[in-house]
C-alpha positions in Angstrom: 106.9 98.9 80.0 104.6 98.8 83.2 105.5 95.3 83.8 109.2 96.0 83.6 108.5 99.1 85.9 106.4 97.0 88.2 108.7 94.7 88.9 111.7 97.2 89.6 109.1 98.6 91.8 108.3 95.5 94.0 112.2 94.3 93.9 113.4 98.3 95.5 110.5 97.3 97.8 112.0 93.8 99.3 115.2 95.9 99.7 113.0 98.3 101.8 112.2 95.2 103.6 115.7 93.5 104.6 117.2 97.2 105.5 115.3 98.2 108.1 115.2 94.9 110.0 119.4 94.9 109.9 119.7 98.7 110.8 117.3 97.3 113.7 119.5 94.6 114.3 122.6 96.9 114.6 121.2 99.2 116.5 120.0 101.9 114.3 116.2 103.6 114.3 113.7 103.1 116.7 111.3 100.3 116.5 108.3 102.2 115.6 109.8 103.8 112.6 111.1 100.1 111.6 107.7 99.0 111.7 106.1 101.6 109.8 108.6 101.4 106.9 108.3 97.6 106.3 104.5 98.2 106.9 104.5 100.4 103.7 107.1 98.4 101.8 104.7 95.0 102.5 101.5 97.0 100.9 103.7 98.3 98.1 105.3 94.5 97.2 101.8 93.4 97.5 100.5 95.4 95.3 103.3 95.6 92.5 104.5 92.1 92.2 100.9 90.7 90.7 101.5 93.1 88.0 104.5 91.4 86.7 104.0 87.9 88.2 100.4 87.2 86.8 100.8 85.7 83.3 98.3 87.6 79.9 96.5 84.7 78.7 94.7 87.0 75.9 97.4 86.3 73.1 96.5 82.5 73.1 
């Protein structure tokens, strides 16, 4: 269940990082806000996708 939740986590927080940057591109939100939104979505991918990504080697 966390890894499932972890990894709907980190995928909502790559969508946190492409929107931004196209508002941005078309001309909505300033560019410190930008920043500071894909500034928080890079910590939170960072520290989600491990949790799904890294494989349990206790069963073997």
């Amino acid at each position: 269940m966390l890894q499932k939740t972890a990894k709907l986590v980190s995928l909502l927080s790559l969508l946190a990082l492409i929107t931004p940057s196209l508002c941005f591109l078309a001309g909505f939100g300033n560019l410190p806000q930008i920043k500071w939104i894909m500034l928080t979505a890079t910590i939170v991918w960072f520290i989600t996708a491990p949790m799904y990504m890294w494989k349990n080697n206790s069963n073997s």
